[in-house]
Structure formats: structure tokens, C-alpha cells
Backbone and ligand atoms as CSV (ligand in chain L), in Angstrom:
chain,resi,resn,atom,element,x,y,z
A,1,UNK,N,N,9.991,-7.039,-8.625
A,1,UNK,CA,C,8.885,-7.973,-8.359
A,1,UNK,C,C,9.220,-8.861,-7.158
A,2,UNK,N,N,8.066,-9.200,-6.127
A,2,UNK,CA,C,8.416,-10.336,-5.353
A,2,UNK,C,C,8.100,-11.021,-5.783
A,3,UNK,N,N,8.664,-12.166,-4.838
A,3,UNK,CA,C,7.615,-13.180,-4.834
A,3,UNK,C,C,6.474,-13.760,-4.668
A,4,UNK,N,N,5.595,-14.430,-5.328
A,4,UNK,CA,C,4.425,-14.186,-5.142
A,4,UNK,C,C,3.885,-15.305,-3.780
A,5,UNK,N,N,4.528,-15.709,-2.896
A,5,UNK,CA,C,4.213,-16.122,-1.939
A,5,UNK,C,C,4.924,-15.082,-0.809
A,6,UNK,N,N,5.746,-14.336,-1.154
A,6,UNK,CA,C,6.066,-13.453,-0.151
A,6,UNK,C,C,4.986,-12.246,-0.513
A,7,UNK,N,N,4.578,-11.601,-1.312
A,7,UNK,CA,C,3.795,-10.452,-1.990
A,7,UNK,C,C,2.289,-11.069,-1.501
A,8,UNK,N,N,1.969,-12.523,-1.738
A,8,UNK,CA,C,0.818,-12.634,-0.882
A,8,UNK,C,C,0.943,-12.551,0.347
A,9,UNK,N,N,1.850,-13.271,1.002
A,9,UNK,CA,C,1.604,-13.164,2.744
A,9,UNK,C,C,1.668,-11.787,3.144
A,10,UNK,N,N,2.384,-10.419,2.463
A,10,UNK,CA,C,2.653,-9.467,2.481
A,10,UNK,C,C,1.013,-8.831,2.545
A,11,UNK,N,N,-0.302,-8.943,1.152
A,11,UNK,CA,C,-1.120,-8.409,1.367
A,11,UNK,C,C,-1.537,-8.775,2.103
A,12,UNK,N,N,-2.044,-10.054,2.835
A,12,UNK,CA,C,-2.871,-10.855,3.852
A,12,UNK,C,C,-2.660,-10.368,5.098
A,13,UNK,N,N,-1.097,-9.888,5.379
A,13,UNK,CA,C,-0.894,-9.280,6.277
A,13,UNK,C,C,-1.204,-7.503,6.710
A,14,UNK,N,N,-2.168,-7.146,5.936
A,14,UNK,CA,C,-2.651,-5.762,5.291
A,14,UNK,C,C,-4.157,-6.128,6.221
A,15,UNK,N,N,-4.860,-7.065,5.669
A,15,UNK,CA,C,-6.224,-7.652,6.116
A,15,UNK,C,C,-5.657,-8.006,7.852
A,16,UNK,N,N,-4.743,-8.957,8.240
A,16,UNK,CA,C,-4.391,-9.545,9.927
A,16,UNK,C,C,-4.071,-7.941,10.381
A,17,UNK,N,N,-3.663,-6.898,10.081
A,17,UNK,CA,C,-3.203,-5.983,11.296
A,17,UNK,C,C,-4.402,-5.154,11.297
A,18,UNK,N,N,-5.766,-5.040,10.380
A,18,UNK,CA,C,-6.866,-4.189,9.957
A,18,UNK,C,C,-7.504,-5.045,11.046
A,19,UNK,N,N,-7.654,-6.179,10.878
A,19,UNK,CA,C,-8.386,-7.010,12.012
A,19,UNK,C,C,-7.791,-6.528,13.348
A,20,UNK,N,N,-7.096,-6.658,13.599
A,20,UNK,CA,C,-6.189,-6.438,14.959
A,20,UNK,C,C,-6.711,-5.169,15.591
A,21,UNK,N,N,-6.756,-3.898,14.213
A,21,UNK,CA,C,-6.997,-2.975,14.843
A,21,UNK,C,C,-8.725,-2.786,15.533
A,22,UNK,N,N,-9.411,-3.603,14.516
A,22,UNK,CA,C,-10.914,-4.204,14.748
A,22,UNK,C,C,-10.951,-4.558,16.141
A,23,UNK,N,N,-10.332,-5.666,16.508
A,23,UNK,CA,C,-10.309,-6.036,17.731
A,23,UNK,C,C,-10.312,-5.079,18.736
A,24,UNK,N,N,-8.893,-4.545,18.723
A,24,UNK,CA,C,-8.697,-3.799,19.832
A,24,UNK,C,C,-9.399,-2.275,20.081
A,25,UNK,N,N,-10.094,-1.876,18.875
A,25,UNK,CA,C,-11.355,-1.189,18.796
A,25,UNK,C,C,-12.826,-1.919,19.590
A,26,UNK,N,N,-12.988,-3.256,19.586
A,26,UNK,CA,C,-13.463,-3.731,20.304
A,26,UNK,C,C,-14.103,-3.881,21.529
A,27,UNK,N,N,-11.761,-3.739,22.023
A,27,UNK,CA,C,-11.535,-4.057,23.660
A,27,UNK,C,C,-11.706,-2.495,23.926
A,28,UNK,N,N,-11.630,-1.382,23.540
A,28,UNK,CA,C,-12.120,-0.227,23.943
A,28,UNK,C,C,-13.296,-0.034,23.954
A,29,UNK,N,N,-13.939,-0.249,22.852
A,29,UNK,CA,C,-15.749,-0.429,23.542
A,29,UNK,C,C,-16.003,-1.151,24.767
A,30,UNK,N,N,-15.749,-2.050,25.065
A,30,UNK,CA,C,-16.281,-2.928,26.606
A,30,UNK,C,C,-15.494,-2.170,27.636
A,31,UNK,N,N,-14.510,-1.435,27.542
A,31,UNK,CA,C,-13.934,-1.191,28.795
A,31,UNK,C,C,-14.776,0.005,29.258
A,32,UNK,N,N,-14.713,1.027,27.657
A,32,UNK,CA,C,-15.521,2.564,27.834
A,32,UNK,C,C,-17.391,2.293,28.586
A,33,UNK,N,N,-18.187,1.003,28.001
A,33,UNK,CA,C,-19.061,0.586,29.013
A,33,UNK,C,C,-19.226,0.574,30.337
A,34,UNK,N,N,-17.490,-0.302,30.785
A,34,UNK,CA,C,-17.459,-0.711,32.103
A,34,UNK,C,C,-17.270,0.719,33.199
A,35,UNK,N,N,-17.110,1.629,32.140
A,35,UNK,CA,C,-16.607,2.599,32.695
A,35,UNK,C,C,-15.295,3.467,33.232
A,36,UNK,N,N,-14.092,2.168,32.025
A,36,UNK,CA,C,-13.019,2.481,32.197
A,36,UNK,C,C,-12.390,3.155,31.221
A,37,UNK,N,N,-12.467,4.467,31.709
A,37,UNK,CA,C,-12.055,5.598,30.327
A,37,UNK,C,C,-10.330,5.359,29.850
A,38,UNK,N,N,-9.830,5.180,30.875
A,38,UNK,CA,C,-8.314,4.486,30.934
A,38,UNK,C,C,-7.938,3.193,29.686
A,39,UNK,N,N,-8.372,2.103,30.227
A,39,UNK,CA,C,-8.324,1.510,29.397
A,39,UNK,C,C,-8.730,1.426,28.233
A,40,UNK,N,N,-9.903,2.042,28.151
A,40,UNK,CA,C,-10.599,1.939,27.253
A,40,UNK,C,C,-9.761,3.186,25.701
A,41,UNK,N,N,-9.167,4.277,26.573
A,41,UNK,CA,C,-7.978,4.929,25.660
A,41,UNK,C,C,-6.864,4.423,25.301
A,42,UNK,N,N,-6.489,3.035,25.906
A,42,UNK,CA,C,-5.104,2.604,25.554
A,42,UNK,C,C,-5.539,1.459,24.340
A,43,UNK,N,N,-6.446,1.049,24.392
A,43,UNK,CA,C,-6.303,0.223,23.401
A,43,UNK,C,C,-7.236,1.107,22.192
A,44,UNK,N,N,-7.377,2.120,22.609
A,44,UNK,CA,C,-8.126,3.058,21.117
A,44,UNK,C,C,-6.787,3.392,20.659
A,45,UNK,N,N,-5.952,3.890,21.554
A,45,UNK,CA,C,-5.205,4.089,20.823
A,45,UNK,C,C,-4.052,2.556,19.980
A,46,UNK,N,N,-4.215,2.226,20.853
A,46,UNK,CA,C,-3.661,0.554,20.238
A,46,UNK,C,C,-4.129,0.340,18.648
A,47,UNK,N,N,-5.600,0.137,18.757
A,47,UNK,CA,C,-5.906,0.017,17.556
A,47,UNK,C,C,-5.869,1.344,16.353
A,48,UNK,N,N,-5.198,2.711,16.861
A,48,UNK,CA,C,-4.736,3.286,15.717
A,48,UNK,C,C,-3.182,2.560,15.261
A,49,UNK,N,N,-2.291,2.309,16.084
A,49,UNK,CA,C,-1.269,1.338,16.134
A,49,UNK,C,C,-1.205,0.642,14.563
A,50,UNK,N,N,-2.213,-0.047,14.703
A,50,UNK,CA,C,-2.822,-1.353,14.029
A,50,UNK,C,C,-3.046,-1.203,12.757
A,51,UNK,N,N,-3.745,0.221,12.537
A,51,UNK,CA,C,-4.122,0.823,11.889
A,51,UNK,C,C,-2.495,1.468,10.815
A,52,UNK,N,N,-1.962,1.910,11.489
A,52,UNK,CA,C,-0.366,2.503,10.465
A,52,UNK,C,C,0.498,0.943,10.180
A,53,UNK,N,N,0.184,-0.266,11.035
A,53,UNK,CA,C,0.595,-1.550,10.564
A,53,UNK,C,C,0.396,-1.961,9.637
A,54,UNK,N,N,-0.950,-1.757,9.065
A,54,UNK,CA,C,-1.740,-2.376,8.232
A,54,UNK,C,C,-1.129,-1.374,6.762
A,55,UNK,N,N,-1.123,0.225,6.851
A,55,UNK,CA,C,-0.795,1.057,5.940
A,55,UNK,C,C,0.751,0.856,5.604
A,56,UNK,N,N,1.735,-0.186,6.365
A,56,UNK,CA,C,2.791,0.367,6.136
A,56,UNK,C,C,3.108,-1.204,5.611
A,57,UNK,N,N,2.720,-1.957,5.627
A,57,UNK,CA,C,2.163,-3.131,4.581
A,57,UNK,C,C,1.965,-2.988,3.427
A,58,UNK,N,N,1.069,-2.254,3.380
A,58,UNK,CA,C,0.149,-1.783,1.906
A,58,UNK,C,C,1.635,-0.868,1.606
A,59,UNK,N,N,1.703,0.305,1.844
A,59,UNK,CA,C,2.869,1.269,1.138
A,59,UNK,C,C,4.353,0.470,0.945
A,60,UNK,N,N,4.748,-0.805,1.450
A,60,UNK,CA,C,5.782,-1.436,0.876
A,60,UNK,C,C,5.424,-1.893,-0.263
A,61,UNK,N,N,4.399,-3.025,0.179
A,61,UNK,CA,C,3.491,-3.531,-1.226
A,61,UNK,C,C,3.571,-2.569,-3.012
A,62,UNK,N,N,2.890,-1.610,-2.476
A,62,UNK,CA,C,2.830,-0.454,-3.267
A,62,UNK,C,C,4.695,0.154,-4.203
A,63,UNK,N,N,5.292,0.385,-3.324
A,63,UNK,CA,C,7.040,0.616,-3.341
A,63,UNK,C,C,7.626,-0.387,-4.076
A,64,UNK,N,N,7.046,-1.801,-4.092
A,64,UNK,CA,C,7.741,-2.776,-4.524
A,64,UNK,C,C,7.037,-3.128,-6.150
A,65,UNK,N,N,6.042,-1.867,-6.314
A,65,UNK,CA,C,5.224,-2.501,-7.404
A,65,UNK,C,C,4.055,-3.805,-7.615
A,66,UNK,N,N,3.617,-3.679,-6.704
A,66,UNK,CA,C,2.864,-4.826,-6.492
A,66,UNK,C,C,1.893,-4.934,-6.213
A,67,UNK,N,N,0.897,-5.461,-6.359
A,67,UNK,CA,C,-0.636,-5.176,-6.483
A,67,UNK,C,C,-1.021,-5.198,-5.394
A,68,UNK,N,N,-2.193,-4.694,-4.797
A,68,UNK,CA,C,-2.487,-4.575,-3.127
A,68,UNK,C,C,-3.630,-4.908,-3.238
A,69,UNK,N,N,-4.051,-5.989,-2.612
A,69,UNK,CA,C,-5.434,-6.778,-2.915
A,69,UNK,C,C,-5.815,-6.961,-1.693
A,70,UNK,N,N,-6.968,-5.770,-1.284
A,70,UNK,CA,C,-7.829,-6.051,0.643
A,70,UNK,C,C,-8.654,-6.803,0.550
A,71,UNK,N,N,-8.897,-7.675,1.381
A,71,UNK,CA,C,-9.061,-8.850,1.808
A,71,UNK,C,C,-10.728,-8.294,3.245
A,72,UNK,N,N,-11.722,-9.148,2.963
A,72,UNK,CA,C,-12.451,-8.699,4.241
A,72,UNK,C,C,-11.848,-8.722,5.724
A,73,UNK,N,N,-12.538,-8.220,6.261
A,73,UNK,CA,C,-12.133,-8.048,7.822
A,73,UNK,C,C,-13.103,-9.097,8.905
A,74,UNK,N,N,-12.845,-9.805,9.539
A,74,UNK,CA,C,-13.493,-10.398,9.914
A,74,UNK,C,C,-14.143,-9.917,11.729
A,75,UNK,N,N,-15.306,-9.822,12.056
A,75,UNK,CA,C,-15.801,-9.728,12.896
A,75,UNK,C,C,-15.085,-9.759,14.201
A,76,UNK,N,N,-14.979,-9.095,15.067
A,76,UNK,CA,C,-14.419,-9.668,16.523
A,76,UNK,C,C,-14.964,-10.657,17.144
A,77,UNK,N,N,-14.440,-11.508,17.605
A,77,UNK,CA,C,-15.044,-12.851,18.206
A,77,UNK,C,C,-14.693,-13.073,19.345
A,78,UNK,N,N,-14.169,-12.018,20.398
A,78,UNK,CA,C,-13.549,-12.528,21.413
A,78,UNK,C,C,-14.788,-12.430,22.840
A,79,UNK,N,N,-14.821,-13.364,23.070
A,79,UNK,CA,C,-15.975,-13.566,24.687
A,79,UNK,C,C,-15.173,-12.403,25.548
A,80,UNK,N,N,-15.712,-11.185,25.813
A,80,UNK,CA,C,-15.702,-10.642,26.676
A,80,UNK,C,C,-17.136,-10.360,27.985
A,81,UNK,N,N,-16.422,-11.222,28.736
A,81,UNK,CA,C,-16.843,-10.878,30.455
A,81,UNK,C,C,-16.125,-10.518,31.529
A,82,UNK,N,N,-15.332,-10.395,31.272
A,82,UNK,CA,C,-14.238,-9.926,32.623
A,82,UNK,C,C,-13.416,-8.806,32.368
A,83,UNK,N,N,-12.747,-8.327,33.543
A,83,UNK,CA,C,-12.261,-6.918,33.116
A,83,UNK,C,C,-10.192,-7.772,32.872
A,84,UNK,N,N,-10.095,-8.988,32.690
A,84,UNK,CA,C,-9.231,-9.404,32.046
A,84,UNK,C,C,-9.165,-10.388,31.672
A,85,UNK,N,N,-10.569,-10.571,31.035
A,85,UNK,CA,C,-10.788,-11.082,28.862
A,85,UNK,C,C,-9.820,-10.329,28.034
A,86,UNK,N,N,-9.919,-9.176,28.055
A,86,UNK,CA,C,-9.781,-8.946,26.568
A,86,UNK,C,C,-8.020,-8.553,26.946
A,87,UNK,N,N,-7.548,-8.298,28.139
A,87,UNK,CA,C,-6.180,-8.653,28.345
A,87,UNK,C,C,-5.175,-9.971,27.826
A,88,UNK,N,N,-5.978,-11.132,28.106
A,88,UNK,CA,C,-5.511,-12.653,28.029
A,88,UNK,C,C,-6.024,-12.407,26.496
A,89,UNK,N,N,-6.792,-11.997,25.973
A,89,UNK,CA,C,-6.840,-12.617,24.751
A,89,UNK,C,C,-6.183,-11.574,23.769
A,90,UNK,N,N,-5.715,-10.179,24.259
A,90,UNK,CA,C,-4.793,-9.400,23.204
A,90,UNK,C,C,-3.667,-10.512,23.734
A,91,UNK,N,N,-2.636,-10.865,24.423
A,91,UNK,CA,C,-1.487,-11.406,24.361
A,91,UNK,C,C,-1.582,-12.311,23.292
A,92,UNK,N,N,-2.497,-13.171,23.812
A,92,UNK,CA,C,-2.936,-14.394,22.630
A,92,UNK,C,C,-2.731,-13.830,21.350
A,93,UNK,N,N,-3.491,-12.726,20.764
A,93,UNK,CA,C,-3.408,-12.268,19.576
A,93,UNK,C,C,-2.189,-11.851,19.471
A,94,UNK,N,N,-1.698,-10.777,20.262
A,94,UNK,CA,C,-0.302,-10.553,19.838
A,94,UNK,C,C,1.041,-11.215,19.950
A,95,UNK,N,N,0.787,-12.435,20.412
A,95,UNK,CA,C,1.674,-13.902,20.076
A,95,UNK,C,C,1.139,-14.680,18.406
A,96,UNK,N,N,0.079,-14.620,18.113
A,96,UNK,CA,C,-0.119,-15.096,16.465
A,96,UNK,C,C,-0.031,-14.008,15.752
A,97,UNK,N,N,0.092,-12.881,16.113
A,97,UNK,CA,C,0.955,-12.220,15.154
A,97,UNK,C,C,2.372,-12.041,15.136
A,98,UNK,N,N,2.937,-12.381,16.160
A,98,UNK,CA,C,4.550,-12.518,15.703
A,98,UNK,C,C,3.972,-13.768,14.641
A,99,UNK,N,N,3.910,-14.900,15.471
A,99,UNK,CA,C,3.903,-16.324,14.595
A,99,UNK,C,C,3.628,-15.380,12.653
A,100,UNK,N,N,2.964,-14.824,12.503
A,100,UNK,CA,C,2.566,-14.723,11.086
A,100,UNK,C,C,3.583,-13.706,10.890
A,101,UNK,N,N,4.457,-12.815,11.494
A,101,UNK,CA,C,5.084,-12.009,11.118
A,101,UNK,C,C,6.767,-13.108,10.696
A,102,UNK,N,N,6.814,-13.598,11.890
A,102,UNK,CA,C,7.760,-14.932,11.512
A,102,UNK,C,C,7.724,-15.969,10.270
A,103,UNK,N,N,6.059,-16.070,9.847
A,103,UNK,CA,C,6.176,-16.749,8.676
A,103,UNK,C,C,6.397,-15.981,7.271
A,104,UNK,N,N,6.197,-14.821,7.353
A,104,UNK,CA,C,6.224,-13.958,6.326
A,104,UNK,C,C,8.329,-13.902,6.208
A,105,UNK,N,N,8.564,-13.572,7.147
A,105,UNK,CA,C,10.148,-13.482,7.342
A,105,UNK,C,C,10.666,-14.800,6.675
A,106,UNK,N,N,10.080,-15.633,7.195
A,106,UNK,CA,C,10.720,-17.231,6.575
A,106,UNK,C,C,11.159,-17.574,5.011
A,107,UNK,N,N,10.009,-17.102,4.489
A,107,UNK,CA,C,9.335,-16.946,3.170
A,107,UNK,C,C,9.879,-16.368,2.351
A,108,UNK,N,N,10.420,-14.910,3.219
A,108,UNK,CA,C,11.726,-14.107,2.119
A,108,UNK,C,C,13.004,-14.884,2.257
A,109,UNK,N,N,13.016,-15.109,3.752
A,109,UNK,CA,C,14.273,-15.692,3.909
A,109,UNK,C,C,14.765,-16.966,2.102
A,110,UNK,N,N,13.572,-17.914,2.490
A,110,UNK,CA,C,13.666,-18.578,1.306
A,110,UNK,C,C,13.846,-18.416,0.412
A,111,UNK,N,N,13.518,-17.568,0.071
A,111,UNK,CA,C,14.059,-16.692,-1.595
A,111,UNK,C,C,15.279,-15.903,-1.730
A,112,UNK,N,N,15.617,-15.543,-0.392
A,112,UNK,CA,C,17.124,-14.455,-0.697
A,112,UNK,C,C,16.507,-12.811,-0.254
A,113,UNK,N,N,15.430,-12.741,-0.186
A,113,UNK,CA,C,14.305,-11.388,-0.282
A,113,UNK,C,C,15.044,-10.795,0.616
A,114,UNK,N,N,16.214,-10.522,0.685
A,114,UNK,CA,C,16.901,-9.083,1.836
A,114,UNK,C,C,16.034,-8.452,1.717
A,115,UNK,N,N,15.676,-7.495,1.032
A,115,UNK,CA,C,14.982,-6.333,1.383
A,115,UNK,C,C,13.468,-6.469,1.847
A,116,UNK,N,N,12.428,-7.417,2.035
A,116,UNK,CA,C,11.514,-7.284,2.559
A,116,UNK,C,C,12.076,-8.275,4.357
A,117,UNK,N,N,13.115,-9.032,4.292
A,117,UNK,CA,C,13.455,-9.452,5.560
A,117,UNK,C,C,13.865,-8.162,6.121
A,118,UNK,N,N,14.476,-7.025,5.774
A,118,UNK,CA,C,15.167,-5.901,6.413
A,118,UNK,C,C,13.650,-4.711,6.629
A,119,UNK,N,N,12.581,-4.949,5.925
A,119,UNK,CA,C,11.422,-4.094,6.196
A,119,UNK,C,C,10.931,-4.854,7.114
A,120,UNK,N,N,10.528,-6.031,7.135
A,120,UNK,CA,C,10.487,-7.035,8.111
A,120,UNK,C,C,11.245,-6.705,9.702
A,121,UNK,N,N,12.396,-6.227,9.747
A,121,UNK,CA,C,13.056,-5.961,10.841
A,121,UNK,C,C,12.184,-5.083,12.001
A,122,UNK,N,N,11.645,-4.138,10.896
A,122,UNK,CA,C,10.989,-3.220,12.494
A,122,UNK,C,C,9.917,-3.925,13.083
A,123,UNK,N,N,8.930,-5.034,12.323
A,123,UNK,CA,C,7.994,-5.297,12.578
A,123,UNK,C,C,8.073,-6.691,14.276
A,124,UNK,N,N,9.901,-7.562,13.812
A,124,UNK,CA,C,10.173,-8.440,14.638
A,124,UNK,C,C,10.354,-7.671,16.191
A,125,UNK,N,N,10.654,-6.307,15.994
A,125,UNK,CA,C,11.245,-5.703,16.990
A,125,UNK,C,C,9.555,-4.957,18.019
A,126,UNK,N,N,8.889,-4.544,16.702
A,126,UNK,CA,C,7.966,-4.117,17.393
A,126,UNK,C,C,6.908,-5.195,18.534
A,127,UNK,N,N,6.927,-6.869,17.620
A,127,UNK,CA,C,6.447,-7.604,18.197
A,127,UNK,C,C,6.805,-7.683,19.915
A,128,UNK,N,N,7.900,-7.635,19.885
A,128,UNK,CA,C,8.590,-7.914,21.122
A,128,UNK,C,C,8.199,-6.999,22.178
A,129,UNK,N,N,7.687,-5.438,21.824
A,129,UNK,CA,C,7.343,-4.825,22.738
A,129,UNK,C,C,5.806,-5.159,22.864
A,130,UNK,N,N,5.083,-4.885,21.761
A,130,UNK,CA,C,3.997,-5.345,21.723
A,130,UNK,C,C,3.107,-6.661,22.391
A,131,UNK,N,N,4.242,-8.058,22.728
A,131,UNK,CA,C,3.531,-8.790,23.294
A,131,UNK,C,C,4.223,-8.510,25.056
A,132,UNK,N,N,5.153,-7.615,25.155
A,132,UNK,CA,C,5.597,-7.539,26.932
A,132,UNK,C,C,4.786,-6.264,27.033
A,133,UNK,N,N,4.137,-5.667,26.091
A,133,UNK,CA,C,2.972,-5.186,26.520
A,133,UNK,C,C,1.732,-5.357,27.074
A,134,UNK,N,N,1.357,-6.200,26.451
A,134,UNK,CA,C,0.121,-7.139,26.662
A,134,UNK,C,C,0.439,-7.916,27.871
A,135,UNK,N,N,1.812,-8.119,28.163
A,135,UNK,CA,C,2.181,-9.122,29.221
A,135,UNK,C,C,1.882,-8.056,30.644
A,136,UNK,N,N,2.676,-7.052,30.639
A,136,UNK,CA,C,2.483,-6.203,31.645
A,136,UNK,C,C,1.001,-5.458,31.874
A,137,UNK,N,N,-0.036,-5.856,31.045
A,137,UNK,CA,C,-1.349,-5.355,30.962
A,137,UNK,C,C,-2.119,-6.107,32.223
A,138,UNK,N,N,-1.346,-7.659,31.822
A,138,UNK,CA,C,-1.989,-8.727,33.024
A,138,UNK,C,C,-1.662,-9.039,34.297
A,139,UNK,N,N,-0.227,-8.060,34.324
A,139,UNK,CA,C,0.390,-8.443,35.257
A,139,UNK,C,C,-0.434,-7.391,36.481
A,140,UNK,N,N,-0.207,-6.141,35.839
A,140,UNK,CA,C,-0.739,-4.848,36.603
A,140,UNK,C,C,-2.051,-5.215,37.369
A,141,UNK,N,N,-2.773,-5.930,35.864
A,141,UNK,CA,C,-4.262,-6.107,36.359
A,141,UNK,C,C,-4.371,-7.368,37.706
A,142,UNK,N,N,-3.398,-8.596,37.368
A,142,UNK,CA,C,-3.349,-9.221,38.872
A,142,UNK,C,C,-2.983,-8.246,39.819
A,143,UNK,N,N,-1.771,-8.494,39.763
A,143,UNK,CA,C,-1.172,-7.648,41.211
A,143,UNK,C,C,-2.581,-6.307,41.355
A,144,UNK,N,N,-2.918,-5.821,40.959
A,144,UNK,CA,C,-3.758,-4.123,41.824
A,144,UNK,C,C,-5.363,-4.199,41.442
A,145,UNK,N,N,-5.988,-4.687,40.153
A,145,UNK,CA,C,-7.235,-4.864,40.188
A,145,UNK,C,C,-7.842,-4.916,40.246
A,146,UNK,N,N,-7.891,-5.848,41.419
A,146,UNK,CA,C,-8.567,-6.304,42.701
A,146,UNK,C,C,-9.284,-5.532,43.866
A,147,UNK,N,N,-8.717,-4.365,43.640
A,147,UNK,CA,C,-9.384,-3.281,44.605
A,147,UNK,C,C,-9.182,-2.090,43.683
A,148,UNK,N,N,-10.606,-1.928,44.100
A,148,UNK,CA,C,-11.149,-0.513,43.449
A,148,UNK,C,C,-10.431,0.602,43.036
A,149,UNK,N,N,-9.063,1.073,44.636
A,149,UNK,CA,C,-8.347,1.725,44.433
A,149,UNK,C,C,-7.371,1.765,43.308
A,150,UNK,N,N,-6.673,0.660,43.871
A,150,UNK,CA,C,-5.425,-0.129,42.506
A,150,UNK,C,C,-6.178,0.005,41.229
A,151,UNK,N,N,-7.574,-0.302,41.062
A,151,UNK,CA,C,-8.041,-0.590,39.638
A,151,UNK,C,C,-8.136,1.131,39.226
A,152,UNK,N,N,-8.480,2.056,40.096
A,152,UNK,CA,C,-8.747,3.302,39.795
A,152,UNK,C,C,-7.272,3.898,38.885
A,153,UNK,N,N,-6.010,3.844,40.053
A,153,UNK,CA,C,-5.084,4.039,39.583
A,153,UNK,C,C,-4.743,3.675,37.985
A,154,UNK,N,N,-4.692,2.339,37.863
A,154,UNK,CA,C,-4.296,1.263,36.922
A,154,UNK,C,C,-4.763,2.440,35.547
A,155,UNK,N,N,-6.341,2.738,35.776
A,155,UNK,CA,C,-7.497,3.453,34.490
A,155,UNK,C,C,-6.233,4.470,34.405
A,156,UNK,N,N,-5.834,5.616,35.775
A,156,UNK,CA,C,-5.552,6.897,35.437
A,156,UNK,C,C,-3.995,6.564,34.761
A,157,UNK,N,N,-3.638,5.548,34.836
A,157,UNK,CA,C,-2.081,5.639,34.058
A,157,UNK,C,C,-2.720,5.346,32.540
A,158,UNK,N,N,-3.121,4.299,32.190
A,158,UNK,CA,C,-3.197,4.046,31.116
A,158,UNK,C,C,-4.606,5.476,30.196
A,159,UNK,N,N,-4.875,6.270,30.951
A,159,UNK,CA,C,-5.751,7.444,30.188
A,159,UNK,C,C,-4.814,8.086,29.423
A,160,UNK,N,N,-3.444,7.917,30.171
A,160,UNK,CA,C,-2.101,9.262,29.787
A,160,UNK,C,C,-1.638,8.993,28.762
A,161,UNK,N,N,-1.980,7.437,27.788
A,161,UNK,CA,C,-1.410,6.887,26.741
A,161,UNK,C,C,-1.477,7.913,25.838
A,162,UNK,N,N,-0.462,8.569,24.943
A,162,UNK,CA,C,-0.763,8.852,23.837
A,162,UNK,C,C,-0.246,8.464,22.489
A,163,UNK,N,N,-1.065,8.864,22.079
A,163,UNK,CA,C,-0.741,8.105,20.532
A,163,UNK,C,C,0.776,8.625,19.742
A,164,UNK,N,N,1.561,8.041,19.365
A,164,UNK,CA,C,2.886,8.188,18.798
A,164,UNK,C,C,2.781,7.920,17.059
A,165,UNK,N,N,3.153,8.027,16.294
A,165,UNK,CA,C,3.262,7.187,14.902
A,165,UNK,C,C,4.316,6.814,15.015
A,166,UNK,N,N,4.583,5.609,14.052
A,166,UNK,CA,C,5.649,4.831,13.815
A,166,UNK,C,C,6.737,4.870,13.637
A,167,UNK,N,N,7.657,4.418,14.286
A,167,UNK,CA,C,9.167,4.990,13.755
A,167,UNK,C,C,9.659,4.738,12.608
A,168,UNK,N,N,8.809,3.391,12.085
A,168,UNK,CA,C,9.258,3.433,10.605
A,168,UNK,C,C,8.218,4.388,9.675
A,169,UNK,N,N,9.198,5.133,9.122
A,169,UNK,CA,C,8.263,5.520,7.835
A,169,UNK,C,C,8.776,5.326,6.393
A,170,UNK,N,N,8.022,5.148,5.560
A,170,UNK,CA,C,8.529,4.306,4.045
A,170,UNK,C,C,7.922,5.459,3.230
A,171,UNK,N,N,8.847,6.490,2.676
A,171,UNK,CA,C,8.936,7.260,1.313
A,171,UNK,C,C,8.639,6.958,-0.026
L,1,LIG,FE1,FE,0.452,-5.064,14.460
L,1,LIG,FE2,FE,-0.017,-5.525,17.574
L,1,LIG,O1,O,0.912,-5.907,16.007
């Protein structure tokens, strides 16, 4: 059994990465509009990402015996008008999700919970790429953007994204 403040932040965090993937399902609709098939594939695939985050939540949950209680999903809310909106505001997001991945860590910490701080481990690690992802999303988009060409390029790298699954997997 966990704890039931670690086992809640645990499901809640089932509902925050389902949202996430919402979102960034989102930021692929406005880009595929704008006409950017590129981008608009990197964050589709992003939000499958989001999507095995959310499942690999739930299947610890599940492993640990513990009830898995989904939570609604809440709407995307992010003002998109620019072709780096929804850049500035994934970092944003993927900086409050460390923050909540950090509070969940805290929480076991408090209790002694090795083993959900050590499932916890891939998630601190993934953050880290995940937000110098988002970082290098904005960077690209300053520096080249700006011209049609650079922006053309920018689409044809990020079309090549493909989707990977997770290195963690839980038996
Ligand atoms: Fe599930 Fe983008 O972190």
C-alpha cells in the first residue's frame, strides 16, 4: 500500500500528463492549419509521448495495488497566434510539470517511499530532456524562422520525428 498522499498525487498525475497530451494535440492542430506539416508531426508525436506518461502512472498505480481513479481532462486554453505561442507556452508547461513531478518525489521522499522515488527516477530524467527540448524549439525558431527558407527547413527536420516508446517499461 502507499501512501495515500503519494497514491493520490500519483493518480492526479495520470489526469496532468492526459492533459499534456491534450495540449500538445492541440499545438499540432494550429501548426497542421498553418501549414506546417513538420511541426505539426513533432508535437503529434509529443502528445503520443504524453500519452505512455500518463499509462505508465496508471500501470505503477495498478502494480502497487492501488486504485486508479481518472480524473477529467481539462480543455486546452492556450492563446494561440503566433507560430511561437505554442513553443513559449509548451516550455512553460513542461517546467510545471517537472514542478509536479518534484512534488510527487517530495512526498515519497517523506515517507521513506524508495520505490516510487526510484520509479520516479526516469520521470526526473525525462523532464530534463523534455524541457531543453522545448528550449531548443525556441531557440531554432528565433535564430531561422524568420525567413521562409530557415522556417521551411526548421518544418523538414522536425517532419523526420519519429515516434519511440519509452525506455521505461513496468511488467
Ligand atoms: Fe510528461 Fe512532457 O512530460
Amino acid at each position: 500500500m502507499l501512501n495515500s498522499k503519494v497514491a493520490q498525487l500519483l493518480n492526479e498525475q495520470i489526469t496532468k500528463e492526459l492533459y499534456s497530451a491534450y495540449l500538445y494535440l492541440d499545438f499540432s492542430v494550429f501548426y497542421e492549419a498553418q501549414g506546417l506539416d513538420g511541426y505539426a508531426n513533432w508535437y503529434m508525436i509529443q502528445a503520443q509521448e504524453e500519452r505512455d506518461h500518463a499509462m505508465l502512472f496508471m500501470k505503477y498505480l495498478q502494480m502497487c495495488g492501488e486504485k486508479v481513479s481518472l480524473g477529467a481532462i481539462d480543455k486546452p486554453d492556450k492563446v494561440l497566434n503566433t507560430l511561437m505561442d505554442p513553443l513559449v507556452a509548451g516550455l512553460e508547461h513542461e517546467q510545471y510539470v517537472t514542478s509536479l513531478i518534484n512534488d510527487i518525489y517530495a512526498a515519497a521522499y517523506d515517507v521513506k517511499d524508495f520505490r516510487t522515488m526510484q520509479f520516479l527516477d526516469w520521470f526526473v530524467k525525462e523532464q530534463l530532456e523534455e524541457e531543453k527540448n522545448a528550449d531548443d524549439l525556441i531557440k531554432k525558431m528565433e535564430l531561422f524562422g524568420g525567413d521562409s527558407k530557415g522556417l521551411y527547413s526548421l518544418d523538414a527536420e522536425y517532419a523526420a520525428r519519429i515516434y519511440t516508446a519509452p525506455s521505461l517499461v513496468l511488467d
